[in-house]
C-alpha positions as CSV (number, residue, x, y, z in Angstrom):
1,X,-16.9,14.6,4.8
2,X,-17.1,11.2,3.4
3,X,-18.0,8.5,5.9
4,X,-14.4,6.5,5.5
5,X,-12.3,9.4,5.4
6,X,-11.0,10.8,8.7
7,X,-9.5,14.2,9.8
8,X,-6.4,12.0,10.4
9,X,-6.5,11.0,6.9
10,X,-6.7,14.8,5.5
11,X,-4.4,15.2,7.6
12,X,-1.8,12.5,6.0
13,X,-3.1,13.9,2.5
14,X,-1.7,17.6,3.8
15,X,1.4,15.9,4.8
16,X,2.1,14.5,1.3
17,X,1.3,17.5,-0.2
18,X,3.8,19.4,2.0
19,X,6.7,17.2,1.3
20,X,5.9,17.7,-2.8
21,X,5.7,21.2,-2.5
22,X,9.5,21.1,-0.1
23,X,10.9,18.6,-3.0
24,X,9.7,21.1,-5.8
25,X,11.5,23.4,-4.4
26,X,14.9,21.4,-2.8
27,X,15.2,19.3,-5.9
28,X,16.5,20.9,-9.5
29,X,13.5,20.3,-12.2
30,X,16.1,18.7,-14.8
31,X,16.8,16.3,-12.0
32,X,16.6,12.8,-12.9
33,X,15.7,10.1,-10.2
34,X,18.4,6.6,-10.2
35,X,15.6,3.9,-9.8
36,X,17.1,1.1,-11.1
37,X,21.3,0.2,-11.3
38,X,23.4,-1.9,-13.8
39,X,27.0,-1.8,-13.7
40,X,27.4,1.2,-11.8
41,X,25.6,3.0,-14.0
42,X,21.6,3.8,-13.6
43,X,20.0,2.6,-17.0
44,X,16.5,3.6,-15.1
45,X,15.9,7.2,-14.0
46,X,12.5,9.0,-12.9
47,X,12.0,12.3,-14.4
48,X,11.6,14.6,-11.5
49,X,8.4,15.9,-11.8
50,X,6.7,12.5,-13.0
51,X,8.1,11.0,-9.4
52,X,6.7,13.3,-7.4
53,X,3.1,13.8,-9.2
54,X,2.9,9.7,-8.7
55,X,2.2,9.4,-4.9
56,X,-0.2,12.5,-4.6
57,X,-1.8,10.8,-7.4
58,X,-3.1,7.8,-6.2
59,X,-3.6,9.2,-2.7
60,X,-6.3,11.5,-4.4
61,X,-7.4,8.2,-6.0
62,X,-7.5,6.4,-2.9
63,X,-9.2,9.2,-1.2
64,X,-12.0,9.2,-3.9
65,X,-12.1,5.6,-3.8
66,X,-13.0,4.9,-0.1
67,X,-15.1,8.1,-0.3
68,X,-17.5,6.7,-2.3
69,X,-17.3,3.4,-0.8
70,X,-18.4,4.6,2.1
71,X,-21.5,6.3,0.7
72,X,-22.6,3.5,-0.9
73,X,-22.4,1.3,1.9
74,X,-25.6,1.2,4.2
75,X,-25.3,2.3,7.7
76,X,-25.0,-1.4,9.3
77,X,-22.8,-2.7,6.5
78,X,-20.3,0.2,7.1
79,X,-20.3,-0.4,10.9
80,X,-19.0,-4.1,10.3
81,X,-16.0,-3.3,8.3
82,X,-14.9,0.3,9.2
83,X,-12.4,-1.3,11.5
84,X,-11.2,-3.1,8.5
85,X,-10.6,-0.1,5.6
86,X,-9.8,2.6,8.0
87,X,-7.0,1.3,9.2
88,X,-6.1,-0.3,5.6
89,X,-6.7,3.2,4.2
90,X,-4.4,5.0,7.0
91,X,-1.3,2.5,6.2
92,X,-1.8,2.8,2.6
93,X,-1.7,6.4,3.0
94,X,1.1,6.3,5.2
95,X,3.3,4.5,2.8
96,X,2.5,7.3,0.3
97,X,3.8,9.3,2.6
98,X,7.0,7.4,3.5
99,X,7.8,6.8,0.0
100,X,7.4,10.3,-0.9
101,X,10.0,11.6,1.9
102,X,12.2,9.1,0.7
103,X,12.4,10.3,-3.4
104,X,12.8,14.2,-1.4
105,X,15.9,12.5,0.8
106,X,17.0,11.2,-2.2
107,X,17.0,14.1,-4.6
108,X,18.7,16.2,-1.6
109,X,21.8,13.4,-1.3
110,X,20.7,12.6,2.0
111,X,22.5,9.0,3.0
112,X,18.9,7.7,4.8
113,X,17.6,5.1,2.5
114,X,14.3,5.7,3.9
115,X,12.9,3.7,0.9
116,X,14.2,0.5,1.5
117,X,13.7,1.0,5.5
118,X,9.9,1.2,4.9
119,X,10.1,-1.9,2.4
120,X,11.4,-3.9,5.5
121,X,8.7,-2.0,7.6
122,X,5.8,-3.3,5.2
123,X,7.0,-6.9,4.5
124,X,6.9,-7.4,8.2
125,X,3.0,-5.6,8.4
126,X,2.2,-8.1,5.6
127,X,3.8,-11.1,7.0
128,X,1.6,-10.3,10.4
129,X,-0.9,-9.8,8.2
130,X,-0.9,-12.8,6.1
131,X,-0.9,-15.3,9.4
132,X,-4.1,-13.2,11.0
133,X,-5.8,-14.3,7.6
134,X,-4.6,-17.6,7.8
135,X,-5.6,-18.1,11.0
136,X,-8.6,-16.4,11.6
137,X,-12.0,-18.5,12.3
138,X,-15.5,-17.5,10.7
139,X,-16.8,-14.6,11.2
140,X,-14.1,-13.3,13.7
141,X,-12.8,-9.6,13.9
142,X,-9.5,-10.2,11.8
143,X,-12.6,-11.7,8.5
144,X,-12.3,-10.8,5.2
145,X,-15.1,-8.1,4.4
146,X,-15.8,-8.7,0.9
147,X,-19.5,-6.9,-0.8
148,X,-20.4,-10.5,-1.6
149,X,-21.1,-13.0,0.9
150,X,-18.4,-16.4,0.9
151,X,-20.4,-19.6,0.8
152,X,-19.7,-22.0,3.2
153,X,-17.6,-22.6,6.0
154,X,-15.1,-24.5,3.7
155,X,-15.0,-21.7,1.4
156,X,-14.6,-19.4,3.6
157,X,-11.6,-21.0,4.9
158,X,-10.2,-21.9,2.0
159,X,-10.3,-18.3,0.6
160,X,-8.7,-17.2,3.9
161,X,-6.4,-19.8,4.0
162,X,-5.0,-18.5,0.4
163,X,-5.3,-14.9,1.1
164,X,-3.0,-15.3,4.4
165,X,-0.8,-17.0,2.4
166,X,-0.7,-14.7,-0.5
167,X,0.1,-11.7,1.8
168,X,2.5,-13.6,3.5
169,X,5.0,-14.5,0.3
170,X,3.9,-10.7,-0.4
171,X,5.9,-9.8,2.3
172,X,8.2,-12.3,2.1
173,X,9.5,-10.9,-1.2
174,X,9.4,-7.7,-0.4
175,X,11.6,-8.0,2.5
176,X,14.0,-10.1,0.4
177,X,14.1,-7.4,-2.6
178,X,14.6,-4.5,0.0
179,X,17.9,-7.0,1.7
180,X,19.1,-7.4,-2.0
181,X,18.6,-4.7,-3.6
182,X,18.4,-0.8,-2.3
183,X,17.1,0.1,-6.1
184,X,14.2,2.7,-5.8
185,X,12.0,1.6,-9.1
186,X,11.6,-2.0,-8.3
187,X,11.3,-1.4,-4.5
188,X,8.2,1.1,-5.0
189,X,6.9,-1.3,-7.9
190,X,7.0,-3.5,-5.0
191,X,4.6,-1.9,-3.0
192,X,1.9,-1.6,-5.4
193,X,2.2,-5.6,-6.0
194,X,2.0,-6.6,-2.6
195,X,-0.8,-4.5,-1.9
196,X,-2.8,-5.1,-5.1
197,X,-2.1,-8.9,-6.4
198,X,-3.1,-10.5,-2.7
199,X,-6.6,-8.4,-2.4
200,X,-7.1,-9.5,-6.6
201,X,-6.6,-13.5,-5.7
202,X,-8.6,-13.3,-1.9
203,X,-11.9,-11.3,-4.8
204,X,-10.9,-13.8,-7.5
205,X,-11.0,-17.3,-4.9
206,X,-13.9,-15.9,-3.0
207,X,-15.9,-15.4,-6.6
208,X,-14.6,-18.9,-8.2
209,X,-15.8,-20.8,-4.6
210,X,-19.4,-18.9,-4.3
């Protein structure tokens, strides 16, 4: 087993898989997922099968991903920031999962917008999130673990400084997208954004200030 990836994270993995397999079977293949409204009319749908492949997908991805990571890190390195990605790999993984039951509630008719509850969820993790980063002091448990070192005490304050913020308008926005709008596409576009663009600029700042 790779060093990164936990039995609790197969175990997530097996849970996503599960809820596929019940919404290939619940939901009609011709049916069309409503991601996006205009006018009482959805002028954005999600072909069935293309919606439910997507979270599986980068699971597997993810999976890979950390799996290698962790065999390329030494012994000593992966010590110092295993308390760091696997809990970052467990809530990404959960949110797979939560987004996944929510396209199967939605293709049954269920009324639980479980989508949009999870988008609250997550802005409120990244908001946390962004004022740990903020706040945190060099070298303290709550660091940025990056494979290249951050020169300086003022860089490495800086780049914390602008990562904590970054996740916090992350979450921000995502919390005020999921109170105005319930619309599944831009909601799970969302997700990807506020994960992705924050870890891009705290790699980018750290690089630029070396």
């Amino acid at each position: 087993m790779f060093n990164l990836i936990s039995r609790f994270h197969l175990l997530l993995l097996t849970v996503l898989i599960a809820i596929t397999g019940v919404a290939l079977f619940r939901i009609p293949a011709a049916y069309a997922f409503p991601a996006h409204w205009r006018a009482s009319q959805a002028d954005w749908l999600w072909p069935r099968d293309l919606a439910l492949a997507a979270a599986p997908t980068i699971a597997i991805i993810l999976l890979l991903g950390f799996g290698i990571l962790g065999l390329l890190l030494t012994k000593n390195h992966l010590a110092k920031v295993r308390h760091i990605l696997d809990p970052a790999l467990t809530l990404l993984l959960g949110l797979l999962v939560a987004v996944q039951l929510g396209l199967l509630l939605t293709g049954i008719g269920s009324d639980l917008d479980l989508i949009r509850i999870t988008a609250f969820a997550f802005g409120a993790i990244l908001i946390v999130l962004g004022i740990v980063f903020a706040e945190a002091e060099r070298h303290t448990y709550a660091g940025l673990r990056l494979p290249w070192p951050i020169a300086g005490d003022r860089a490495w304050r800086i780049v914390h400084r602008l990562t904590g913020c970054s996740f916090g308008l992350a979450g921000a926005g995502l919390l005020a997208l999921a109170w105005a709008s319930a619309d599944t596409g831009p909601l799970v576009l969302a997700f990807a954004l506020a994960v992705v663009l924050p870890a891009l600029i705290a790699a980018l700042a750290s690089l630029v200030l070396r």
